[in-house]
N, C-alpha and C positions, 0 to 999 in steps of 0.2 A: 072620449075626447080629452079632458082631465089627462090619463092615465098616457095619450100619446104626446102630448106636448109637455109630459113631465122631464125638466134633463135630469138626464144621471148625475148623482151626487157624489162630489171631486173626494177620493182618500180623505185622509187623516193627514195633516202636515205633519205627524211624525213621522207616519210611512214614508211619504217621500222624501225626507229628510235621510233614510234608515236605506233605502232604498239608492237613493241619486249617487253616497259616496262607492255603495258596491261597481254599479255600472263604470264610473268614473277607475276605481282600481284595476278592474277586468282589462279596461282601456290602455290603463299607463302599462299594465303588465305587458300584452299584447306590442307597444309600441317599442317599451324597452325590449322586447324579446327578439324583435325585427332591427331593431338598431344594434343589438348586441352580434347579431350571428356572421358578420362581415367578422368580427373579433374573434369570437370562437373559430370560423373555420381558420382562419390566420394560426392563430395560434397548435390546431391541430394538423395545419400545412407544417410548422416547425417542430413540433412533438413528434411525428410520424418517421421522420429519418433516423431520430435518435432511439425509438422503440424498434423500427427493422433491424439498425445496428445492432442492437444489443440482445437483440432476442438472435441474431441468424451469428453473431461471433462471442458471446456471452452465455446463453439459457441455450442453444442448443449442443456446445459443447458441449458443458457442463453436465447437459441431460446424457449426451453420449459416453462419456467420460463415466457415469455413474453406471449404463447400463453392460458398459467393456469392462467394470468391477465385479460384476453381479453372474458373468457369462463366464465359459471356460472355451478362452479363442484362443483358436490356431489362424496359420494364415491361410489356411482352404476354409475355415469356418469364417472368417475373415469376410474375406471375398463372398462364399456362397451366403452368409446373413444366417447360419441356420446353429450356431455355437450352443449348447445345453446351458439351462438356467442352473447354476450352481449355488445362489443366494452369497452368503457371507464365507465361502470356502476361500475364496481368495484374498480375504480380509486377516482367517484363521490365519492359512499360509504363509502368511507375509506377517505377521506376528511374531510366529514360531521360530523364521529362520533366522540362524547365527549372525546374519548380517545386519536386522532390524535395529539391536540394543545397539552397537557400534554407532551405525551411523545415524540413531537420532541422539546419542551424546556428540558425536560430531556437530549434527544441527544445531545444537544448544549450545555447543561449545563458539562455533562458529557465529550463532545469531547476536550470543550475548556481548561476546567478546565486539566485537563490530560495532553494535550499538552504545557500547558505551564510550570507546572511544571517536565515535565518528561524533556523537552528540555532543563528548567533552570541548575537544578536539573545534568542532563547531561553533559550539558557545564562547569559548574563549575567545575564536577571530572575529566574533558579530560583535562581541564588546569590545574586540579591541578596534573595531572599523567604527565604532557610532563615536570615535573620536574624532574630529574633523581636522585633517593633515594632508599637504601635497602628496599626488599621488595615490589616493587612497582610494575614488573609484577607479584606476589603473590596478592595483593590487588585487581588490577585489575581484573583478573582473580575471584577472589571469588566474586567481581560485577555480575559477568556472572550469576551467579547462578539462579537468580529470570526466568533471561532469559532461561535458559537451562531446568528450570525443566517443566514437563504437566502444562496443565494451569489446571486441574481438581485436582493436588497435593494443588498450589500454592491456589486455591480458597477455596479450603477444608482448607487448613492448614491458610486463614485469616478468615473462618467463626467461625474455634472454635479461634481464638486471640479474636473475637469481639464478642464473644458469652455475652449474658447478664450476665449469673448468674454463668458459669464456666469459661470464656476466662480470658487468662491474662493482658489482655490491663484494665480488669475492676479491676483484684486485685494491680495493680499497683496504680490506681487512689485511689483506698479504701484505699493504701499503705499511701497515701501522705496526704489524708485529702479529697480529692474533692468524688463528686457523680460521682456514678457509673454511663455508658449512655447504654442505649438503642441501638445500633447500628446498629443490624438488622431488629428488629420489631418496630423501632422507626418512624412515616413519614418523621421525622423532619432531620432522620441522614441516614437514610437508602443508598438516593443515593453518599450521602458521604462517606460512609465507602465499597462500589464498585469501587468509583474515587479513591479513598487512594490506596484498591489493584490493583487498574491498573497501577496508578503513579509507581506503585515499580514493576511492572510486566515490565512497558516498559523503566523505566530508561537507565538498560545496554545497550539499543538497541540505547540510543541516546551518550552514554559514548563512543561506540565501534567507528560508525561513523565520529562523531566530534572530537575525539583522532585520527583518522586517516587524517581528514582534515586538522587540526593542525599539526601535522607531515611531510606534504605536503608542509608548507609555508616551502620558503627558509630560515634558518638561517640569513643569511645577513639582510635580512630583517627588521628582529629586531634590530640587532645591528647597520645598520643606523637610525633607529627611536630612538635607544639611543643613539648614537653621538648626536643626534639633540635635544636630551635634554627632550626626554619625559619620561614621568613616565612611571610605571606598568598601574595604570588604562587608563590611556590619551593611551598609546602605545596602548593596547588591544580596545580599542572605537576607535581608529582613523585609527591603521594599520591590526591587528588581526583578527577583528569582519566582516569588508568587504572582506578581503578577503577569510574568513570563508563562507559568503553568499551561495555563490551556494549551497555547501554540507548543513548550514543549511536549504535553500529552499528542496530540496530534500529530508532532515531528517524530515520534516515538513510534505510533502505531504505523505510520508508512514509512519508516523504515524498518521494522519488522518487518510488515508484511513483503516486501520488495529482499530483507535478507534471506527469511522462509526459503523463496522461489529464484535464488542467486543458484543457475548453472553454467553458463556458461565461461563464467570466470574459474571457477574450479575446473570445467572441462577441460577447455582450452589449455592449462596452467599444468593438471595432473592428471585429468581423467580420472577423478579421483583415487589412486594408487598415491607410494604404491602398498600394495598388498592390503587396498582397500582405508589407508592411514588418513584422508582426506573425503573417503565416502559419506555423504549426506543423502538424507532424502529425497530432494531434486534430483540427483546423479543416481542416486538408484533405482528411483522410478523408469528416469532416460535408460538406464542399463540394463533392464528387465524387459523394457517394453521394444527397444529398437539398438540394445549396444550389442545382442547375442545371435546365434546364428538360426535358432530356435527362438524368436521371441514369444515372453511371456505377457502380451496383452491387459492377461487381466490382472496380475498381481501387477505390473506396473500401474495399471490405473487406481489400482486399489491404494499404491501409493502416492498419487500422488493426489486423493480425494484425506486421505490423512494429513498432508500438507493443509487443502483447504478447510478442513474443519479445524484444524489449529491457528490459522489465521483468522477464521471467525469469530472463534471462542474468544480470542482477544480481543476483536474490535467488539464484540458482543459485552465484555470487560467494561471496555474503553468508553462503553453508552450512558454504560450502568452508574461510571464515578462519574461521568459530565451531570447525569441526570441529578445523582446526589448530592453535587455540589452545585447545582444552579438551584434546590429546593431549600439549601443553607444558608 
C-alpha cells in the first residue's frame, strides 16, 4: 500500500532547466523554417529563369563549342553526329598554320591599340563633363550615339567615309592638298581604319562608366587636395586617378573582353583582307568554320575556344590584383 500511493519523484531542476531550452529551440527552428519557405520558393521562382537561360545559351554552347574542337567535322559528320574523336589535333592545326602568327598579332594589335585610345579618349570627356556647363547633359548624350546605334549601321556608315574613290575622309584630304589613302584595300591601312571604327564605336562605353566613377569621388576630396595646394594636373595624378582605379580596372576588362570578340566590324568593313592584312582571330575562326566552301568546324571552334581562354586568363588576372589590393 506504502509502495502504491507513493508519487514519482519530479527531475532535478537542472534537467529541466537543460531540457525546456532544447524543446523551446527545436520549436522556434521548426517555426522559422515554415515561415521562411514562402521566401525561399520566391526567391528560387526568380533564380530559375536566370539558371535555364544560362545554362540552355551559355554552358551548352560552350559545352558544344568545346566538343566541335575536340571532333574532326565535315558537314555529313555534322548532320549524322558520328565525326571521329581527334583530341587536340585541331588545336595542333591551327597552331601550325601560316595564318595563326598574323592574325593574333593583328589581335593584339588591334586590342591594344583600341583600348588605350577608347579609354584615353574616354577619360578625358568624363572630366571634362563633371564640369557643370550649358548643354552639357545634351553633349553627353549625343556621345551616346556611336554607342547606341547597330554595329552593322556604324560599320556600313565608316566603309563608305573611308571608301577610296567616293568616301569623304578622301575628298577632304584632296580638299587640303595631301594624297588620297587607300584605306580599305590598302595592306598598309586596312587594319587601321577597323581600329579607328572601333576607337569611336567604344568610346561612349568608356565616357558613361568613368563619368559615373568620377561622380562617386567625394567632393571634399578635391577641395582638401586644394587647400593643400595642388594643382589641376598634380590633383587628378595624385588624388583622382587612384581613386578612379577600380572602375578603370573594370572599364578595362570589358572592353577587352568585348575587343577580343569585335567581328563584325571588321567583317563588314574588310572581311578581313585584303590578303588577310586585317585578319584576327574572330574573323578567322568565322572563316574556317562557315566563310569556306568546305568548312572546317573544328579548327574553327578550336579558334575561337583560344579567344575564350584569353579572355579568361585576363579576367582571371583582373581577380587576382582586386583580391590583392583589397588585402593592402
Amino acid at each position: 500500500m506504502e509502495h502504491a500511493t507513493q508519487t514519482p519523484v519530479p527531475p532535478p531542476a537542472g534537467d529541466r532547466r537543460e531540457r525546456a531550452p532544447a524543446r523551446g529551440q527545436g520549436g522556434v527552428r521548426r517555426a522559422l523554417t515554415r515561415r521562411n519557405r514562402p521566401g525561399q520558393w520566391a526567391a528560387w521562382a526568380f533564380l530559375t529563369p536566370l539558371v535555364v537561360y544560362l545554362l540552355a545559351f551559355y554552358a551548352y554552347p560552350l559545352y558544344r563549342n568545346v566538343e566541335l574542337s575536340l571532333r574532326d567535322y565535315t558537314v555529313r559528320s555534322f548532320v549524322r553526329g558520328d565525326a571521329p574523336f581527334t583530341g587536340l589535333a585541331n588545336y595542333l592545326k591551327v597552331i601550325r598554320d601560316a595564318t595563326f602568327g598574323p592574325a593574333l598579332w593583328h589581335t593584339v594589335v588591334f586590342t591594344v591599340v583600341s583600348l588605350v585610345f577608347q579609354f584615353t579618349i574616354g577619360l578625358a570627356l568624363a572630366v571634362f563633363f563633371t564640369r557643370r556647363f550649358r548643354l552639357s547633359a545634351t553633349l553627353r548624350a549625343l556621345f551616346l550615339v556611336p554607342w547606341l546605334l547597330p554595329l552593322i549601321v556604324s560599320s556600313s556608315t565608316w566603309s563608305w567615309m573611308l571608301n577610296s574613290d567616293s568616301g569623304v575622309v578622301n575628298a577632304v584630304l584632296g580638299a587640303v592638298g595631301l594624297v588620297p589613302v587607300h584605306w580599305l584595300t590598302s595592306p598598309d591601312w586596312a587594319l587601321w581604319s577597323v581600329t579607328i571604327a572601333n576607337i569611336w564605336i567604344g568610346i561612349p562605353f568608356n565616357l558613361v562608366v568613368l563619368h559615373s566613377g568620377l561622380q562617386a569621388i567625394p567632393a571634399q576630396v578635391h577641395e582638401a587636395a586644394e587647400i593643400d595646394g595642388a594643382t589641376g594636373w598634380t590633383r587628378f595624378r595624385r588624388v583622382t586617378f587612384p581613386l578612379l582605379r577600380p572602375v578603370s580596372a573594370i572599364t578595362l576588362l570589358l572592353g577587352l573582353v568585348y575587343t577580343l570578340k569585335v567581328f563584325d566590324i571588321i567583317w563588314i568593313m574588310t572581311k578581313g583582307g585584303p590578303s588577310g592584312a586585317s585578319t584576327t582571330l574572330a574573323t578567322w575562326s568565322y572563316r574556317l568554320g562557315f566563310g569556306n566552301l568546305l568548312p572546317a568546324f573544328g579548327p574553327g571552334a578550336a579558334v575561337g575556344n583560344l579567344l575564350i581562354v584569353i579572355a579568361l586568363v585576363f579576367g582571371l588576372v583582373y581577380i587576382r590584383v582586386q583580391r590583392r589590393q583589397g588585402t593592402t
